[in-house]
C-alpha positions as CSV (number, residue, x, y, z in Angstrom):
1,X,0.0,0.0,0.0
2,X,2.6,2.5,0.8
3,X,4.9,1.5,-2.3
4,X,1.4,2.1,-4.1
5,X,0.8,5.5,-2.3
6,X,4.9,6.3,-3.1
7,X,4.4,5.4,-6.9
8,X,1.4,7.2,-7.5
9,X,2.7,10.4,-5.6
10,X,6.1,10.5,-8.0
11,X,3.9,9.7,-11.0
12,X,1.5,12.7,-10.4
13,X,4.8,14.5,-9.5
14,X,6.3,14.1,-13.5
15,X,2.7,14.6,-14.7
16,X,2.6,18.1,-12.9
17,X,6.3,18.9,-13.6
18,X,5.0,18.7,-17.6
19,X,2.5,20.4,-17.5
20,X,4.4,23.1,-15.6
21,X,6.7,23.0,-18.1
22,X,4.5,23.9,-20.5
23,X,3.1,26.8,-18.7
24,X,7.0,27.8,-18.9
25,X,8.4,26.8,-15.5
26,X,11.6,24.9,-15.2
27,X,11.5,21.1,-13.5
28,X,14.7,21.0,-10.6
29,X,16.5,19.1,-13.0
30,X,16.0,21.4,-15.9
31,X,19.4,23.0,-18.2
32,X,18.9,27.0,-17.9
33,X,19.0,29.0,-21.2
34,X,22.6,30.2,-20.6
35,X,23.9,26.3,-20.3
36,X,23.8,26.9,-16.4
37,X,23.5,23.9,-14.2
38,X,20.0,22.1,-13.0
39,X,18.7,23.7,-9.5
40,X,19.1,20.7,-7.4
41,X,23.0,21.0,-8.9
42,X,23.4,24.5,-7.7
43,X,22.4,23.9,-3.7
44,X,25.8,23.4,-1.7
45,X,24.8,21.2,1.5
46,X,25.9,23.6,4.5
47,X,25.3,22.2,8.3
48,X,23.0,19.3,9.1
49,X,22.3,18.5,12.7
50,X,21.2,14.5,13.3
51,X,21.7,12.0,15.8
52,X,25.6,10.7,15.4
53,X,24.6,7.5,14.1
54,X,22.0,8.7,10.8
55,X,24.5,12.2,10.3
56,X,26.5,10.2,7.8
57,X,23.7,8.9,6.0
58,X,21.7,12.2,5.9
59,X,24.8,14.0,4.5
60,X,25.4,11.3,2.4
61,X,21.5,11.1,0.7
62,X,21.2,14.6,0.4
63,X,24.9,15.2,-1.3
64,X,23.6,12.5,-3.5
65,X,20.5,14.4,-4.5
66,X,21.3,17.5,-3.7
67,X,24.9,19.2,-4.6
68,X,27.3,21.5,-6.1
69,X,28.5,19.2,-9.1
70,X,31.3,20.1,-11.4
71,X,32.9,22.9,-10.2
72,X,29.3,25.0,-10.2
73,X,29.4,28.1,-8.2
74,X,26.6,27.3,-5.4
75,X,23.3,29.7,-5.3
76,X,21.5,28.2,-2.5
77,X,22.5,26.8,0.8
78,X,20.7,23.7,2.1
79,X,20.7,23.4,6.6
80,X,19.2,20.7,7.9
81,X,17.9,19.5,11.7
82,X,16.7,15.6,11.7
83,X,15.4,13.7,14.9
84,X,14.9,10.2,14.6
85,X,12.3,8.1,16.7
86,X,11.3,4.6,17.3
87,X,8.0,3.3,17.8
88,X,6.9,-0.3,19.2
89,X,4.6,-1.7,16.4
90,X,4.6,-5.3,16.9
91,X,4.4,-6.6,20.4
92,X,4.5,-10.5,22.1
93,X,2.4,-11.7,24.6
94,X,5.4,-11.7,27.0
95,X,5.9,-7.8,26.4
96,X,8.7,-8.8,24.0
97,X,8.7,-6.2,20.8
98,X,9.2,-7.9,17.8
99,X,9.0,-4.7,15.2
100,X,9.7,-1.0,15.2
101,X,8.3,1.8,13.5
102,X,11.7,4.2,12.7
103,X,11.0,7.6,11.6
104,X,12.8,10.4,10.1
105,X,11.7,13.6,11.5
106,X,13.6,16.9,9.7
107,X,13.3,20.8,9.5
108,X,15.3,22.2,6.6
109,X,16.2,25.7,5.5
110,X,16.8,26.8,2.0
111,X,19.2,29.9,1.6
112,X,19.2,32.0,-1.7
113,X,23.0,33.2,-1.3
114,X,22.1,36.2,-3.9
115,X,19.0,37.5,-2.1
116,X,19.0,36.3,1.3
117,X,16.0,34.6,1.4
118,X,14.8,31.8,2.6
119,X,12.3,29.0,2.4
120,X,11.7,26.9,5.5
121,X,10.0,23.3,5.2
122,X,9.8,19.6,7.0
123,X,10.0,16.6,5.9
124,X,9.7,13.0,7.1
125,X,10.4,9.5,6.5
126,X,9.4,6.0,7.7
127,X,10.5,2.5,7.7
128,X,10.2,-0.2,10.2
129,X,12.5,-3.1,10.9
130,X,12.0,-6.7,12.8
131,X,13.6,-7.7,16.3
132,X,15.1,-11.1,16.0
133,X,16.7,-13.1,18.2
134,X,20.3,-12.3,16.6
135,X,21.8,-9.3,17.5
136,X,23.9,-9.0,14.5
137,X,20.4,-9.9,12.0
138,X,18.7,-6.7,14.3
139,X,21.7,-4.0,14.4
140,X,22.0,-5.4,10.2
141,X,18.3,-4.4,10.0
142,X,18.5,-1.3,12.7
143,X,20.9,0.3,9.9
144,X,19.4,-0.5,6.7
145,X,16.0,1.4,8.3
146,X,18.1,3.9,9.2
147,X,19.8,4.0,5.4
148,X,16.4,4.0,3.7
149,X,15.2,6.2,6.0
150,X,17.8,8.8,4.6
151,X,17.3,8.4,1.3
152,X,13.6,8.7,1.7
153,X,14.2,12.1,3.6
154,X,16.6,13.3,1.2
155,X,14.2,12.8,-1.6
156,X,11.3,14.1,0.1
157,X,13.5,17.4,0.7
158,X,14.6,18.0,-2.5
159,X,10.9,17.5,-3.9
160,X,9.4,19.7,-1.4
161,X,12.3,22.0,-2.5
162,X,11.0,22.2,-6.5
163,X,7.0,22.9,-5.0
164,X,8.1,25.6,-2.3
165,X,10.3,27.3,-5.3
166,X,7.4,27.0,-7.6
167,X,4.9,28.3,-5.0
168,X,7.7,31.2,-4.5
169,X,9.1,31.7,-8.3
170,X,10.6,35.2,-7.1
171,X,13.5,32.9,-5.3
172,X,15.2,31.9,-7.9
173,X,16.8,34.6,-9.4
174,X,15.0,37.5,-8.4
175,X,15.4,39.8,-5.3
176,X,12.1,39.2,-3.2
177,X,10.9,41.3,0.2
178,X,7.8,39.6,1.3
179,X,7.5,37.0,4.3
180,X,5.8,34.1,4.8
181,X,4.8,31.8,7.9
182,X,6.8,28.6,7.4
183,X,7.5,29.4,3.8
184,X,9.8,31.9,2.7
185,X,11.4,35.6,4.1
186,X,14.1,37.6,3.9
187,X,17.3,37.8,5.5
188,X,18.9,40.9,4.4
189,X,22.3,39.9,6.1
190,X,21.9,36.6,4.1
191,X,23.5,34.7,7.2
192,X,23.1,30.9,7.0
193,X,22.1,29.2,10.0
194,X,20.3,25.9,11.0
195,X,17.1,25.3,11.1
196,X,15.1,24.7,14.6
197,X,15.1,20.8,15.8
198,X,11.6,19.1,14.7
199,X,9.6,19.2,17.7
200,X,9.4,14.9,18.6
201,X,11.5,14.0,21.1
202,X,14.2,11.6,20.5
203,X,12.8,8.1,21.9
204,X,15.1,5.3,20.1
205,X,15.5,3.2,22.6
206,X,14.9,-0.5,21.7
207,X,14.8,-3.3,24.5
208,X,15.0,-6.6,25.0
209,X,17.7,-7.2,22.0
């Protein structure tokens, strides 16, 4: 159901991304006029803030989605402030837990280096993973969540990226004044800084291993 759900979000994604085309704006991915590099190429990945364990793979998913490639000269900076939290889901009659719900909880800020402004957002991911009597098989499966995890954040970022820019077209490129709640404002200074820590507490604490 949730690969379903996944599919037939990134499908109606393309299908909008078209048609936007057509209406002349420019997909993430898109080759300005002048030859310059895609969007998602032009974001240099500044400080990300995360749990010590998922901070590699965060940096790593995003600088795979999301970087300065070739030599590009960066217009945006990406911060980023990821929680991660556990969640019994499968329980034994002998209060043994046999599966977790992990999820991927992350506030990210989008700096226009040129203009100052930025665009706030969130963005989650969720995976679960079994509890078996091995405690290599569970760590093995405790980091693969935590890998997928990642990549599913990193994804969901840079998507929610291209809709906040299209929703705020005046970002990229142009100098903008106006401020919006959890969207976009200016910083006249154009001083990067992280973004607040989501709000869920960090639980990941998994017994009985």
């Amino acid at each position: 159901m949730v690969n379903f759900r996944q599919n037939w979000l990134r499908a109606a994604l393309i299908a909008g991304l078209l048609t936007l085309t057509g209406c002349g704006f420019k997909p993430i991915y898109a080759v300005a006029e002048n030859g310059a590099a895609p969007l998602n190429q032009r974001i240099a990945i500044g400080a990300v803030r995360a749990p010590e364990e998922i901070h590699p793979m965060v940096v790593g998913a995003l600088t795979d989605r999301i970087a300065v490639k070739n030599g590009e000269t960066a217009d945006y900076e990406l911060t980023v402030s990821a929680k991660e939290r556990a969640e019994r889901l499968a329980v034994q009659i002998d209060a043994t837990v046999t599966r977790y719900n992990y999820r991927l909880n992350a506030n990210y800020m989008l700096l226009d280096l040129r203009t100052g402004k930025k665009i706030n957002g969130r963005a989650s991911a969720v995976t679960s993973y079994n509890i078996v009597s091995s405690q290599y098989s569970t760590l093995f499966a405790e980091r693969a969540a935590r890998e997928k995890a990642a990549r599913s954040l990193a994804e969901e970022i840079e998507r929610d990226i291209l809709l906040q820019l299209l929703d705020n077209p005046d970002t990229d490129g142009n100098d903008a004044s106006a401020s919006v709640e959890n969207g976009s404002e200016t910083t006249p200074e154009g001083a990067a800084e992280l973004p607040p820590e989501p709000d869920d507490e960090v639980i990941y604490i998994i017994e009985d291993r």
